[in-house]
N, CA, C and O atoms as a Maestro MAE file, in Angstrom:
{
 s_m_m2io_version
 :::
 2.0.0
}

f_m_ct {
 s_m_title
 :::
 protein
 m_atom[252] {
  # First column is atom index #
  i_m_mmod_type
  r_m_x_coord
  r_m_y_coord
  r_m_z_coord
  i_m_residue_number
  s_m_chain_name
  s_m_pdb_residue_name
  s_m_pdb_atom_name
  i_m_atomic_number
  :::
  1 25 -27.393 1.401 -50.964 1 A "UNK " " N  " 7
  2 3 -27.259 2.206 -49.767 1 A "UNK " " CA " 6
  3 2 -25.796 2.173 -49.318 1 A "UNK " " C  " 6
  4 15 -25.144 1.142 -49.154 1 A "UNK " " O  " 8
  5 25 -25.358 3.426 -49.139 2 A "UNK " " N  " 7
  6 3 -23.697 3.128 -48.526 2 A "UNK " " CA " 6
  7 2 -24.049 3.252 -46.806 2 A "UNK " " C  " 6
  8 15 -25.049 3.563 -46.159 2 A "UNK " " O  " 8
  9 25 -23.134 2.976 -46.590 3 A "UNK " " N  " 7
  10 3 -22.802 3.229 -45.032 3 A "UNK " " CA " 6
  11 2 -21.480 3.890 -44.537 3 A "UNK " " C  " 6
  12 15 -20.448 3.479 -45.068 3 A "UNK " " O  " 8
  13 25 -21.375 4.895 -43.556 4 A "UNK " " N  " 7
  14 3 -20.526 5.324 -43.258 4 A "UNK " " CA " 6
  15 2 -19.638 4.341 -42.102 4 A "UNK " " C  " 6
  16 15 -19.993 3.273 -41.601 4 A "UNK " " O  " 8
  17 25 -18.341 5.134 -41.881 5 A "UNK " " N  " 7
  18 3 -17.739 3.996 -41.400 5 A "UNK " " CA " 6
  19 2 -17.757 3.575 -40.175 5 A "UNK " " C  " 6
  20 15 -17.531 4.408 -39.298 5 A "UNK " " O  " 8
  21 25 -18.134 1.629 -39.647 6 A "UNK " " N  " 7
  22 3 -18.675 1.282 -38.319 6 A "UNK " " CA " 6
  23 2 -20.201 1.287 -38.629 6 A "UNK " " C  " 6
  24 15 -20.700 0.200 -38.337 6 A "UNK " " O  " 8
  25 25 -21.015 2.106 -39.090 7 A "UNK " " N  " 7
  26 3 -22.433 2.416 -39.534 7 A "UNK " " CA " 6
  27 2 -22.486 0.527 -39.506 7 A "UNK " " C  " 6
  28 15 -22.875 -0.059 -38.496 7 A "UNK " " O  " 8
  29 25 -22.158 -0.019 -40.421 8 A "UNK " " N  " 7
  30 3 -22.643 -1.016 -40.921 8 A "UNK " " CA " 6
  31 2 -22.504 -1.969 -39.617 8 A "UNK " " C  " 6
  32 15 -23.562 -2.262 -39.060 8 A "UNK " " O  " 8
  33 25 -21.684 -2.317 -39.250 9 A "UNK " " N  " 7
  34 3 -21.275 -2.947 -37.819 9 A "UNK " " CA " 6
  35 2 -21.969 -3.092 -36.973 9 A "UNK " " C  " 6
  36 15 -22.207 -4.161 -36.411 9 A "UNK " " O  " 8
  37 25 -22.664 -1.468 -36.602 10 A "UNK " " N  " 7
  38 3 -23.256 -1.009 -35.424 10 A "UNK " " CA " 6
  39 2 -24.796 -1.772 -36.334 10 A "UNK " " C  " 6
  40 15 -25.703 -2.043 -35.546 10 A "UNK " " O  " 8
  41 25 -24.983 -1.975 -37.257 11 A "UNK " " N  " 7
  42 3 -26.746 -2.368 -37.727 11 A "UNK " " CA " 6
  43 2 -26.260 -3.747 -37.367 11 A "UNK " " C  " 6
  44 15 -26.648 -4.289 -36.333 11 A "UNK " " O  " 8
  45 25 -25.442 -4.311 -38.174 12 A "UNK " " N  " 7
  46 3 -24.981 -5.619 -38.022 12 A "UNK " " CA " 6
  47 2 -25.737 -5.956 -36.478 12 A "UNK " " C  " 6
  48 15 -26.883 -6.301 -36.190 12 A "UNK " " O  " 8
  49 25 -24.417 -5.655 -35.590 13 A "UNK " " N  " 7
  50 3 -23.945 -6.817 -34.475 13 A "UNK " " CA " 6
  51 2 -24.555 -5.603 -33.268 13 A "UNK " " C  " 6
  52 15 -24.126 -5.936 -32.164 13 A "UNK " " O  " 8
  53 25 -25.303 -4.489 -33.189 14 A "UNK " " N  " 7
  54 3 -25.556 -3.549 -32.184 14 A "UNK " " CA " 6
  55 2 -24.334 -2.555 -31.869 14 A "UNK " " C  " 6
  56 15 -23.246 -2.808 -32.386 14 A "UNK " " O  " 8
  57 25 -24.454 -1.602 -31.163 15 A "UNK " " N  " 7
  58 3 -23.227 -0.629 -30.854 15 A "UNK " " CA " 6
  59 2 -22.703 -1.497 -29.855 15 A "UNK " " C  " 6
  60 15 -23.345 -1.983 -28.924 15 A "UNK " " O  " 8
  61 25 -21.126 -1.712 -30.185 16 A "UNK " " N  " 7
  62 3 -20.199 -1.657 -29.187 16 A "UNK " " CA " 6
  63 2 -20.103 -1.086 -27.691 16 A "UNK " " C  " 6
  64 15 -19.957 0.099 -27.393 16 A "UNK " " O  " 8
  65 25 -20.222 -2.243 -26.753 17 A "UNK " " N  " 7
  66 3 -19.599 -1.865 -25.505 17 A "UNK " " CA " 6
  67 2 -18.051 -2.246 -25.122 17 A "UNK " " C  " 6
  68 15 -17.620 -3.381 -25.325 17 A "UNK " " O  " 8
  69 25 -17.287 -1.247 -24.574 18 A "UNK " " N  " 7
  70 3 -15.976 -1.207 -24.446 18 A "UNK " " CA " 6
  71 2 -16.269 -2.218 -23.054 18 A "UNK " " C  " 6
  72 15 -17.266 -2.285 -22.334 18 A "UNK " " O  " 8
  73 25 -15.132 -2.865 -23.011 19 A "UNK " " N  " 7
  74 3 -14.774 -4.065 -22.270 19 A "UNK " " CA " 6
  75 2 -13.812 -2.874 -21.120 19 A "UNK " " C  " 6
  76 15 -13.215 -1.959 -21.687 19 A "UNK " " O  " 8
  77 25 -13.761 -2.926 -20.226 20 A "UNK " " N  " 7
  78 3 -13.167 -2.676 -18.572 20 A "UNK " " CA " 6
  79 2 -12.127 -3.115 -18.502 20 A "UNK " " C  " 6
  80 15 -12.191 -4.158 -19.152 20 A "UNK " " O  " 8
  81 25 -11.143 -3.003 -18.116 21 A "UNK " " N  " 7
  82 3 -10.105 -3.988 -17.298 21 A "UNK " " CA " 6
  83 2 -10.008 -3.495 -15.685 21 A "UNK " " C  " 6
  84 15 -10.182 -2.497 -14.986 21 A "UNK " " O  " 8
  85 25 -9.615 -4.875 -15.601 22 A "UNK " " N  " 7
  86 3 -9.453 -4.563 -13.620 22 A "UNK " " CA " 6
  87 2 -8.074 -5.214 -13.242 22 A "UNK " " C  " 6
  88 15 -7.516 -6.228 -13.663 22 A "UNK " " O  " 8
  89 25 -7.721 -4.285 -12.310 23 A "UNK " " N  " 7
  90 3 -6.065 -5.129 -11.831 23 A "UNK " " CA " 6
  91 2 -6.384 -5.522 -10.767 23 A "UNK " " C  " 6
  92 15 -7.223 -5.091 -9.976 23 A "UNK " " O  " 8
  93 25 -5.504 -6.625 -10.703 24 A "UNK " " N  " 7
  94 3 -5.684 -7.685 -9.140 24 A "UNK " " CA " 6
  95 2 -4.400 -7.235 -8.313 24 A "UNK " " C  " 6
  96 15 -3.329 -7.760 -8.618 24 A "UNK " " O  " 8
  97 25 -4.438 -6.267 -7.252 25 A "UNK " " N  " 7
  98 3 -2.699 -6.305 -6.466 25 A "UNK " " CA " 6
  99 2 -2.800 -7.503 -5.518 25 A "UNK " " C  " 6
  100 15 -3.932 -7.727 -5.089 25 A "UNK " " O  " 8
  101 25 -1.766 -8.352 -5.098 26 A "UNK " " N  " 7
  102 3 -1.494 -9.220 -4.327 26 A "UNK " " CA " 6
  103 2 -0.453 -8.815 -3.969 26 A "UNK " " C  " 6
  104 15 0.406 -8.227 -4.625 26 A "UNK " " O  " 8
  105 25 -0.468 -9.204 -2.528 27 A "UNK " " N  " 7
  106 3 1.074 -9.535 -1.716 27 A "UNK " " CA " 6
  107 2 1.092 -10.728 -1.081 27 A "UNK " " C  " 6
  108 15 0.337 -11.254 -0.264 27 A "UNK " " O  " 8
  109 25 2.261 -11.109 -1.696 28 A "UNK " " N  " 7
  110 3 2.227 -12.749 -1.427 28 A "UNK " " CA " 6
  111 2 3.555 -12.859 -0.165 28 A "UNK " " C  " 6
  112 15 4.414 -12.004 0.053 28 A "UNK " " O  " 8
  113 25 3.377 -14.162 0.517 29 A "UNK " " N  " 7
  114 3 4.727 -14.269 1.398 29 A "UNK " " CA " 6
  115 2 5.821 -15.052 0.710 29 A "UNK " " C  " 6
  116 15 5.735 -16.273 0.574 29 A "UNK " " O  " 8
  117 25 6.941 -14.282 0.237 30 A "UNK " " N  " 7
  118 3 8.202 -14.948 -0.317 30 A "UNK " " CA " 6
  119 2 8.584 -16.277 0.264 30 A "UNK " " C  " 6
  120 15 9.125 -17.000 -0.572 30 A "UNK " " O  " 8
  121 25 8.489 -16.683 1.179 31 A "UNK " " N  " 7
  122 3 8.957 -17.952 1.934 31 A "UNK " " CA " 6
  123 2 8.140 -18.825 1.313 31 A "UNK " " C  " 6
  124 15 8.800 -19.594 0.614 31 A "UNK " " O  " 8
  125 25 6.618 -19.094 1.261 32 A "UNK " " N  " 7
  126 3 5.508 -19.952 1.284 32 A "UNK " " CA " 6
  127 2 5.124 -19.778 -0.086 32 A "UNK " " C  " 6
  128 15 4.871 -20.717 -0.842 32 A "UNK " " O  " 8
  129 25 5.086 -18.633 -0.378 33 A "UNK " " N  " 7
  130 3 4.201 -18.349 -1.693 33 A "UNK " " CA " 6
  131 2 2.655 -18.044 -1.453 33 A "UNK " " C  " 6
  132 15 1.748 -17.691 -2.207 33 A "UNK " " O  " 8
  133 25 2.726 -18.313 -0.164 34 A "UNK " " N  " 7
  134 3 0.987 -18.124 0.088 34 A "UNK " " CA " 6
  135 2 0.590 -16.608 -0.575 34 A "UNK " " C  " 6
  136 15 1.522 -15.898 -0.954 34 A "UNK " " O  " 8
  137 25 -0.561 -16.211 -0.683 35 A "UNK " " N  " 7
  138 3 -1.132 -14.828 -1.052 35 A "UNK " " CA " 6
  139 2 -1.627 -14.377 0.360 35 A "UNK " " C  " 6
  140 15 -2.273 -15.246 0.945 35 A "UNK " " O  " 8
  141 25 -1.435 -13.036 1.120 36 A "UNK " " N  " 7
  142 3 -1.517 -12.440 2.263 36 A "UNK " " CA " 6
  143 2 -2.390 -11.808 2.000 36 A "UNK " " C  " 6
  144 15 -3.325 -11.937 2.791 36 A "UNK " " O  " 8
  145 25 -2.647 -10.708 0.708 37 A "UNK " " N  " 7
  146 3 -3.599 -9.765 0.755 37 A "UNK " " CA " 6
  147 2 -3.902 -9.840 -0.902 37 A "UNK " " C  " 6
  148 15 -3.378 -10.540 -1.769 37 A "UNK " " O  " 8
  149 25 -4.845 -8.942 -0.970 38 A "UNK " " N  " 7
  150 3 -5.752 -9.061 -2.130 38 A "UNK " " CA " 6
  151 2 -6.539 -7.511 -2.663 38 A "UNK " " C  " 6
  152 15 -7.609 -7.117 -2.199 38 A "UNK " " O  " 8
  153 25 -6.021 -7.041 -3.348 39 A "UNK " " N  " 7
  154 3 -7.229 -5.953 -3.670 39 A "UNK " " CA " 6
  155 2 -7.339 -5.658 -5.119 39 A "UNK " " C  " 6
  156 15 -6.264 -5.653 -5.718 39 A "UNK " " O  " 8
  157 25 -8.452 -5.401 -5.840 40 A "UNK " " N  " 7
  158 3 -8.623 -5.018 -7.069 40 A "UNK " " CA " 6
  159 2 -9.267 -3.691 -7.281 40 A "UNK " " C  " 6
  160 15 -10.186 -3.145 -6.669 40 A "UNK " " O  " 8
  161 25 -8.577 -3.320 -8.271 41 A "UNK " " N  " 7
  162 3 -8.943 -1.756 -9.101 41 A "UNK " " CA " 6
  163 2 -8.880 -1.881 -10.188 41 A "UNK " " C  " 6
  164 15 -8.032 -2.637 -10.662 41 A "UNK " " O  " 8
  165 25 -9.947 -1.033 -11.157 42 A "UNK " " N  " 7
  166 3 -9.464 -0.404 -11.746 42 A "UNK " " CA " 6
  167 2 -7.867 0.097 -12.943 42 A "UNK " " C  " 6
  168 15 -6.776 0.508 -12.548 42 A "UNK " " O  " 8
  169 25 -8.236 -0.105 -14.159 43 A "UNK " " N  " 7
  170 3 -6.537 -0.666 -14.775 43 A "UNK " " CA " 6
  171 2 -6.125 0.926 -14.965 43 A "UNK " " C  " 6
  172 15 -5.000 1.003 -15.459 43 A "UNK " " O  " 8
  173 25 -6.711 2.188 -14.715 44 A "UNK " " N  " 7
  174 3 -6.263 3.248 -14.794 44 A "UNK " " CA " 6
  175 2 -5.277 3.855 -13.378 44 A "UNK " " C  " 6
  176 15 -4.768 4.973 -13.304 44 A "UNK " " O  " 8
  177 25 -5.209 2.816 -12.400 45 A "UNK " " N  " 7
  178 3 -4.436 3.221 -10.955 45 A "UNK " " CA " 6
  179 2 -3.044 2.452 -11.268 45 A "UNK " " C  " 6
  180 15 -2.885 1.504 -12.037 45 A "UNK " " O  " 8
  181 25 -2.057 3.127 -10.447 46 A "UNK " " N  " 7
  182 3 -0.538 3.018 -10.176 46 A "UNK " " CA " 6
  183 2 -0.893 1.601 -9.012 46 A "UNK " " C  " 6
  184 15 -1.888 1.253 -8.377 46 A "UNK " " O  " 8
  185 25 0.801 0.964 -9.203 47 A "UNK " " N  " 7
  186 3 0.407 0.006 -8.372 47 A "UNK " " CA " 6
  187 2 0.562 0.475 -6.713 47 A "UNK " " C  " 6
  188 15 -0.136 -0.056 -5.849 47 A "UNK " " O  " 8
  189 25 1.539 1.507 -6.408 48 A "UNK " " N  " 7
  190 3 2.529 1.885 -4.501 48 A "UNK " " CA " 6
  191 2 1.152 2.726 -4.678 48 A "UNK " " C  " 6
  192 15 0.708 2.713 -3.530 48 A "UNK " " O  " 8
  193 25 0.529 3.214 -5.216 49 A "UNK " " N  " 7
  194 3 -1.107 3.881 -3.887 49 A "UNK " " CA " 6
  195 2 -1.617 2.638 -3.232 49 A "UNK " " C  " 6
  196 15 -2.287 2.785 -2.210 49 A "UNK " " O  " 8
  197 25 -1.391 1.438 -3.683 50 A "UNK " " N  " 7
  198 3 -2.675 -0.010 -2.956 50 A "UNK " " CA " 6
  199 2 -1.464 -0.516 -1.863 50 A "UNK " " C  " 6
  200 15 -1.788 -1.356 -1.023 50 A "UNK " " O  " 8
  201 25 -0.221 -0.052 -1.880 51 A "UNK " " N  " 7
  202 3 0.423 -0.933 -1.093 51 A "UNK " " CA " 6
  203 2 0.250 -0.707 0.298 51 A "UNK " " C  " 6
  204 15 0.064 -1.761 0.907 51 A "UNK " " O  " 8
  205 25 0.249 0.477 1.122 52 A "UNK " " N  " 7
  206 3 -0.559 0.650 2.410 52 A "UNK " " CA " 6
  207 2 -1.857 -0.340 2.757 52 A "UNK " " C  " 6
  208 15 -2.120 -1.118 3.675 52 A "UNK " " O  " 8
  209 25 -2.493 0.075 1.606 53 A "UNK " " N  " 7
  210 3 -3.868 -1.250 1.702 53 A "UNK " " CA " 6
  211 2 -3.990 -2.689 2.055 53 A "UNK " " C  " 6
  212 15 -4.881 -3.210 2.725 53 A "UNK " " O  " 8
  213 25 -2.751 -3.361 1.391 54 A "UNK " " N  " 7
  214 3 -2.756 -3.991 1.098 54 A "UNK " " CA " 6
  215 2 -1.716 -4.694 2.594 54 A "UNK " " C  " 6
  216 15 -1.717 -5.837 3.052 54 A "UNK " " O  " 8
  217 25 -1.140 -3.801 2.908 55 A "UNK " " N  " 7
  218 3 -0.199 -4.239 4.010 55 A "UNK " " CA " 6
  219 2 -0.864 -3.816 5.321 55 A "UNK " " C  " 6
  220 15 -0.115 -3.477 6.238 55 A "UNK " " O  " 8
  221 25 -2.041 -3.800 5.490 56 A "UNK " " N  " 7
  222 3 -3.371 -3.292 6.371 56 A "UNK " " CA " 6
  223 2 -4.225 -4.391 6.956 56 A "UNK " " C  " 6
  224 15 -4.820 -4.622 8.008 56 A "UNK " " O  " 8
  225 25 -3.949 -5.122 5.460 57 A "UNK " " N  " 7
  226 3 -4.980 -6.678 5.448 57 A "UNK " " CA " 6
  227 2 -3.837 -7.704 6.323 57 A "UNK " " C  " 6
  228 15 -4.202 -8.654 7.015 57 A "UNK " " O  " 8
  229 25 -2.618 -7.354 6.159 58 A "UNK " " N  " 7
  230 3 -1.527 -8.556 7.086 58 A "UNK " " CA " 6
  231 2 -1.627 -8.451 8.048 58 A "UNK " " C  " 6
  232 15 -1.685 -7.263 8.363 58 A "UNK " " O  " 8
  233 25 -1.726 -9.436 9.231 59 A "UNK " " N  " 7
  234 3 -1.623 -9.243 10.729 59 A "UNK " " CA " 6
  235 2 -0.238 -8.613 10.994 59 A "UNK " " C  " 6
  236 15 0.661 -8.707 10.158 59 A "UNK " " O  " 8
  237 25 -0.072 -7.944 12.214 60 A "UNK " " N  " 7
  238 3 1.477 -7.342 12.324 60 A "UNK " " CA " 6
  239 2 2.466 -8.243 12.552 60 A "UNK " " C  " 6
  240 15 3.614 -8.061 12.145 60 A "UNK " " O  " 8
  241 25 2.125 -9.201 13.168 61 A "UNK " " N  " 7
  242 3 3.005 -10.409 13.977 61 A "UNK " " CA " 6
  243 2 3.303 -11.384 12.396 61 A "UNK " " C  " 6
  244 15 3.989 -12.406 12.426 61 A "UNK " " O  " 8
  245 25 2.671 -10.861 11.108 62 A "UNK " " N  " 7
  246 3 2.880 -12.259 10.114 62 A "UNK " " CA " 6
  247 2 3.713 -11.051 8.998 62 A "UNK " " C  " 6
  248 15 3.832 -11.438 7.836 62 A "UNK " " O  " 8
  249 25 4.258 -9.666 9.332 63 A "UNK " " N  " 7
  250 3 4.788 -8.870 8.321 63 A "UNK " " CA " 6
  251 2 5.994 -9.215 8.357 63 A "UNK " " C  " 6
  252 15 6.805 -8.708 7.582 63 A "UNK " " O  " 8
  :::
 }
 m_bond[251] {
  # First column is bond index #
  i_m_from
  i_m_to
  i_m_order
  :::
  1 1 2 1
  2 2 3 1
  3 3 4 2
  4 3 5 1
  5 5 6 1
  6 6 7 1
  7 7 8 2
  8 7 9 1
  9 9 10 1
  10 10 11 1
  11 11 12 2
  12 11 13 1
  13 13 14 1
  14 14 15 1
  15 15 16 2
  16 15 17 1
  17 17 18 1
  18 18 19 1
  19 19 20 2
  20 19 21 1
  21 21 22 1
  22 22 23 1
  23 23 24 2
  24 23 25 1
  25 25 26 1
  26 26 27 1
  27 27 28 2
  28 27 29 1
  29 29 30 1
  30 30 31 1
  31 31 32 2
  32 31 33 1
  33 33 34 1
  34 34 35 1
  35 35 36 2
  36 35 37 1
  37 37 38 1
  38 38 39 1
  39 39 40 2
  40 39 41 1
  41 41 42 1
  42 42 43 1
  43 43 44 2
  44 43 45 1
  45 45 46 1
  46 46 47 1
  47 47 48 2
  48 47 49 1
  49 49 50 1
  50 50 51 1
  51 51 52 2
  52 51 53 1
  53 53 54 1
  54 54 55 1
  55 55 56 2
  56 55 57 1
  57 57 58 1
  58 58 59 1
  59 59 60 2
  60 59 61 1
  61 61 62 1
  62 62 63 1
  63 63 64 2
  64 63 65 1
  65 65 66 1
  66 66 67 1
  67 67 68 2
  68 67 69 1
  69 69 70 1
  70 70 71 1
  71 71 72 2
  72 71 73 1
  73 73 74 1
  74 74 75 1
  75 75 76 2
  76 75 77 1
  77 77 78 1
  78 78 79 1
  79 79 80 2
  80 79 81 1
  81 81 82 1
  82 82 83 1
  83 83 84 2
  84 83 85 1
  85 85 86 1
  86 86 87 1
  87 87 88 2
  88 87 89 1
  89 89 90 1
  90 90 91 1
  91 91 92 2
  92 91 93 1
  93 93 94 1
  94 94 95 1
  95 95 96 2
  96 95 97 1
  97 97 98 1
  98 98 99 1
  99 99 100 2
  100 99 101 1
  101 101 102 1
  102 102 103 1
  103 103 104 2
  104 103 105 1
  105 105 106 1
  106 106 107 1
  107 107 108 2
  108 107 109 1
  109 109 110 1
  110 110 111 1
  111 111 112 2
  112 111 113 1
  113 113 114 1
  114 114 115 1
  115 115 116 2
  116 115 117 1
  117 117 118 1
  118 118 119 1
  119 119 120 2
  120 119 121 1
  121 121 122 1
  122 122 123 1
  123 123 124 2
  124 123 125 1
  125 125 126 1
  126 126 127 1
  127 127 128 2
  128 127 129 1
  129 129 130 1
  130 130 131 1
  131 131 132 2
  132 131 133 1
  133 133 134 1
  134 134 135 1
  135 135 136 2
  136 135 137 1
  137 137 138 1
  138 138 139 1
  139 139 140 2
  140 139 141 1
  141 141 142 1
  142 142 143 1
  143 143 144 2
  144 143 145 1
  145 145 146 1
  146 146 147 1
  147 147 148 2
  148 147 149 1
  149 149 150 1
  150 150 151 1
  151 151 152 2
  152 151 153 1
  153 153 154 1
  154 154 155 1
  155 155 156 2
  156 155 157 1
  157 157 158 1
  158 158 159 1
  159 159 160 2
  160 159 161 1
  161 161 162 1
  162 162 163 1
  163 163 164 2
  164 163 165 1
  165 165 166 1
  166 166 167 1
  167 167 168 2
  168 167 169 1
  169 169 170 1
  170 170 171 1
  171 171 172 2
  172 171 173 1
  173 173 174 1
  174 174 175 1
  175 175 176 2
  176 175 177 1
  177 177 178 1
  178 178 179 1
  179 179 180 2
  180 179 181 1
  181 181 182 1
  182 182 183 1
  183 183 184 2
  184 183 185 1
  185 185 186 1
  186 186 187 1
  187 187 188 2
  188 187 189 1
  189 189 190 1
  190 190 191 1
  191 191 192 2
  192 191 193 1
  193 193 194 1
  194 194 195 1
  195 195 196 2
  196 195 197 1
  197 197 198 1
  198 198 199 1
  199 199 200 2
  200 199 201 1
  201 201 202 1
  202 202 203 1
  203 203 204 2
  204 203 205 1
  205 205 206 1
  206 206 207 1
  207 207 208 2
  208 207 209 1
  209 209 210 1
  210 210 211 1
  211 211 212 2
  212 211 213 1
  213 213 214 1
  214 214 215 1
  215 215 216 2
  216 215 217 1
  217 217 218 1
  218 218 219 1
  219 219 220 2
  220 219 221 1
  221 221 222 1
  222 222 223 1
  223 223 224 2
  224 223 225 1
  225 225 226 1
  226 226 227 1
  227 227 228 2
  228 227 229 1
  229 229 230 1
  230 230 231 1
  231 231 232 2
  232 231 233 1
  233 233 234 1
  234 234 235 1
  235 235 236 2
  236 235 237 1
  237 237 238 1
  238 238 239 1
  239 239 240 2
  240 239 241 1
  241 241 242 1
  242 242 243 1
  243 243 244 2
  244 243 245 1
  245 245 246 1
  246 246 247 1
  247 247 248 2
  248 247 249 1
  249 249 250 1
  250 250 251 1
  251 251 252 2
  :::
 }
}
């Protein structure tokens, strides 16, 4: 029996699910190093669309 190509793989081990990636944005405070804010997306987004977001989560008095 031949198999076409992957054919054999897919009997083997089941069809392939593609693995996701996710990005983590942080803004951290330069002085401390602490982490201020936190948001994750999606690895198909730019990073300056999350930065409003992300500078939303800081109190005003700690920017």
């Amino acid at each position: 029996m031949f198999c076409a190509d992957g054919e054999w793989l897919t009997r083997k081990h089941g069809p392939s699910r593609r693995r996701q990636r996710r990005k983590v944005h942080i803004a951290l405070d330069t002085k401390t190093g602490n982490i201020r804010a936190v948001d994750s997306t999606s690895s198909r987004h730019g990073d300056s669309p999350f930065l409003p977001a992300l500078l939303e989560q800081i109190p005003e008095t700690r920017r």
